[in-house]
C-alpha positions in Angstrom: 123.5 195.9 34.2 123.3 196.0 37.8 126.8 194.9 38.7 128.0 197.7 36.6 125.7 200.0 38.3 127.2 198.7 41.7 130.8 199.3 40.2 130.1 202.9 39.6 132.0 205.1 42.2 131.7 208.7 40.7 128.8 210.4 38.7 128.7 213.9 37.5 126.1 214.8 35.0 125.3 218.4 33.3 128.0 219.8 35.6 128.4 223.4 35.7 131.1 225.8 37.7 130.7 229.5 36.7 132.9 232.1 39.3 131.2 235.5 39.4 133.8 238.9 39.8 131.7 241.4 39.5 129.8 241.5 36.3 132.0 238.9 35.1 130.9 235.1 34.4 133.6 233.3 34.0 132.3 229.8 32.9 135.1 227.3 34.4 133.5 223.9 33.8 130.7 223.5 31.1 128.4 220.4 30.5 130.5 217.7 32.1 129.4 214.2 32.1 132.0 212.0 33.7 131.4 208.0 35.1 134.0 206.5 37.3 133.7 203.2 38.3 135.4 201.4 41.1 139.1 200.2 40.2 139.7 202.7 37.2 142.9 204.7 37.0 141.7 208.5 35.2 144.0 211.0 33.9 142.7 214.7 33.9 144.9 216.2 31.2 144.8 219.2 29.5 146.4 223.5 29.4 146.5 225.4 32.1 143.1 227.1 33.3 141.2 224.7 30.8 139.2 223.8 34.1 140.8 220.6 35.2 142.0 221.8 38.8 138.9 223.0 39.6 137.2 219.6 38.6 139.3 218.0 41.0 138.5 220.5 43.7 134.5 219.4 42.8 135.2 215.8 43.0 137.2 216.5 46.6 134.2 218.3 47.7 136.6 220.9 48.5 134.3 223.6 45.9 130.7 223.2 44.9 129.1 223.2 41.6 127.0 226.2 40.0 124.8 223.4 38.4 124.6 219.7 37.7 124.7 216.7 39.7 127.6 214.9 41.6 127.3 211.6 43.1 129.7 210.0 45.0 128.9 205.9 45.6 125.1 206.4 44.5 124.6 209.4 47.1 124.4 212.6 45.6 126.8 215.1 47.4 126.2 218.3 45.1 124.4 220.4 47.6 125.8 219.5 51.1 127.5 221.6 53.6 130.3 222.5 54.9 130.3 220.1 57.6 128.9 217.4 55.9 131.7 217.8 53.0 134.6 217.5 55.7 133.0 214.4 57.1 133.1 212.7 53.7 136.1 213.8 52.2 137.6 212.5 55.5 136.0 209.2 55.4 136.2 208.4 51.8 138.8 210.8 49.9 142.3 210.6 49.3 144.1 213.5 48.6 148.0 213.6 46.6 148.8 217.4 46.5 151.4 218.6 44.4 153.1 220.4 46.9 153.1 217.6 49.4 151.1 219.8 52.1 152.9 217.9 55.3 153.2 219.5 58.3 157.1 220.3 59.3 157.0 220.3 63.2 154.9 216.7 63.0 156.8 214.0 62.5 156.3 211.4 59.4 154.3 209.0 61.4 152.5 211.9 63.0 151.5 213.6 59.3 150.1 210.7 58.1 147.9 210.3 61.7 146.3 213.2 61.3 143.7 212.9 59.0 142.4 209.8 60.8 142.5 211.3 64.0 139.4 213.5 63.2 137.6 209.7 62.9 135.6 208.6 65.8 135.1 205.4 64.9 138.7 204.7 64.9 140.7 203.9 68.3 144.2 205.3 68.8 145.8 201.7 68.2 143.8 201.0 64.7 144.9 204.6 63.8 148.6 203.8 65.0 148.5 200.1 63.2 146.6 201.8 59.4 150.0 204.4 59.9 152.3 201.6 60.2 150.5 200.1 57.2 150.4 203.1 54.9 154.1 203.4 55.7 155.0 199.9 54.8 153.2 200.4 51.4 155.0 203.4 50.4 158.6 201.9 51.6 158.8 204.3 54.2 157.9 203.2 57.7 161.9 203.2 58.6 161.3 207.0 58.5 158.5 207.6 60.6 160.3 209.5 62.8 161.3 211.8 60.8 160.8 215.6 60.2 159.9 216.5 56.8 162.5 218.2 56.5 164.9 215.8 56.9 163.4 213.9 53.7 164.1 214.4 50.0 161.2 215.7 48.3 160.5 212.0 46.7 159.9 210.9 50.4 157.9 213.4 51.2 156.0 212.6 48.8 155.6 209.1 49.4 155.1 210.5 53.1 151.7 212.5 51.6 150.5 209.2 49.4 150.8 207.0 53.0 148.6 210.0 54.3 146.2 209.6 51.6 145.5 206.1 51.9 145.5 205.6 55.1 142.1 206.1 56.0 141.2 203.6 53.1 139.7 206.0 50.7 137.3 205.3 48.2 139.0 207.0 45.4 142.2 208.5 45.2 142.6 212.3 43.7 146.0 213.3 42.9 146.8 216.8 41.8 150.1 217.4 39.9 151.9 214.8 42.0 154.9 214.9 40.5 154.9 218.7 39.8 157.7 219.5 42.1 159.6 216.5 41.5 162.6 215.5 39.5 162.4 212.9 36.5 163.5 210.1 39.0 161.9 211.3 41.9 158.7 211.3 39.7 159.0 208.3 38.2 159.1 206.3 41.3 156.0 208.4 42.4 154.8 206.9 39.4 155.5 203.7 39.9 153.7 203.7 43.1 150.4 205.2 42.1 150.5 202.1 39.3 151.3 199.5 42.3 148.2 201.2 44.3 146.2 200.6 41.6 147.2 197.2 40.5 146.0 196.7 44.2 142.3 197.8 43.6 143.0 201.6 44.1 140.8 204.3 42.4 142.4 206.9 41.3 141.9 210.3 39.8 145.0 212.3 38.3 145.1 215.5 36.8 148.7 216.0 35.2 149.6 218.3 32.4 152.6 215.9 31.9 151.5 213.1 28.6 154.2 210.3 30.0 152.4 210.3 33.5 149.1 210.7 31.5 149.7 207.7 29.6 150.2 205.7 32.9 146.4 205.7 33.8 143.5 203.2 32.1 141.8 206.2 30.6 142.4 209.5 29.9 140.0 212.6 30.0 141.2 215.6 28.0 139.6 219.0 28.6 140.0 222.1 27.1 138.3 225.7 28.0 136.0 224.0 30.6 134.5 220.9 28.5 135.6 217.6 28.0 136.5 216.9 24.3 138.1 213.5 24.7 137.4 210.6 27.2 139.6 207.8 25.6 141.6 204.5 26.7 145.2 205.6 27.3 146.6 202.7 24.4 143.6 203.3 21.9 143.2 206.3 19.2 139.3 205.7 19.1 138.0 208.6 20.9 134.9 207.9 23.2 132.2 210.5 21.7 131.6 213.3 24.0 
């Protein structure tokens, strides 16, 4: 019991996000209880505005819930600040965005620096020598002097998964990562999220698309702000929720 305990990476309980417009509630995530332990490859999958985006946004601590409890590695990070956010989404977040987010008058090598370079506790070398690592896992390191827009939008997405892993996150979120890709371009994106993880990656996935869904250990199905499924990917038996 306690190894499993150790394992456990992620921990929402009773969480709650309600946006307020006016006199409006408009309850976007309702009652979720979610484990993630160290290792696992989750898909987020549901309709559009069922709520899964803005889980994602919770788990990056880029939004705060209106109730509940998130803890992140045993610490509970619900009600921290701004500040405090920034420093641990830098420290121990990855982020794969759907519409790559790299910056187009940095080059490659640069992009994927960045993020680190808010560290402290990293020297310029370590940050120049985890760059020239990322690059090398995402078959890309012959382009780090490149623009971004001198890449396919494949590349540049590999280009934002060397960024994201980098810094040796704890867990992995990847939002839509193939949205803007085409089926090739996506499958090899694909591919590499399932070599990160056969490599001990954690990683978090919110897709709309079943085939990429399918890819992960388990998937998590919401509709209208609730989970109604949490089930392994290859069985039918339905985890009750």
């Amino acid at each position: 019991m306690q190894q499993q305990q150790n394992d456990t990476l992620v921990t929402l309980e009773s969480l709650e996000k309600v946006f307020y417009t006016d006199d409006v509630e408009t309850h976007a995530l309702s009652n979720i209880n979610i484990t993630i332990t160290k290792g696992e490859y989750i898909s987020i999958s549901g309709p559009s505005g069922c709520g899964k985006s803005t889980l994602l946004s919770i788990l990056g601590l880029l939004d705060t819930p209106t109730g509940g409890t998130y803890k992140l590695s045993s610490h509970d990070v619900t009600s921290l600040d701004k500040d405090q956010r920034a420093h641990i989404r830098n420290g121990k977040i990855g982020f794969i965005f759907q519409a790559f987010n790299l910056i187009s008058d940095l080059t490659v090598a640069e992009n994927v620096e960045l993020p680190l370079s808010y560290r402290t506790d990293i020297s310029k070398s370590e940050r120049q020598q985890m760059v020239k690592d990322a690059l090398t896992q995402v078959d890309m390191q012959h382009r780090a002097n490149h623009f971004p827009a001198q890449l396919s939008g494949g590349q540049q997405q590999r280009v934002a998964v060397a960024r994201a892993i980098a810094g040796k996150p704890d867990i992995l979120l990847a939002d839509e990562p193939t949205g803007n890709l085409d089926s090739k371009n996506a499958n090899a994106v694909m591919e590499l999220l399932d070599k990160l993880h056969a490599n001990g990656a954690t990683i978090c996935m919110v897709t709309h698309d079943p085939r990429s869904a399918s890819r992960a250990d388990r998937i998590i199905e919401i509709f209208d702000g609730k989970v109604v499924a949490d089930r392994a990917s290859e069985s039918t038996n339905a985890i009750a929720v």
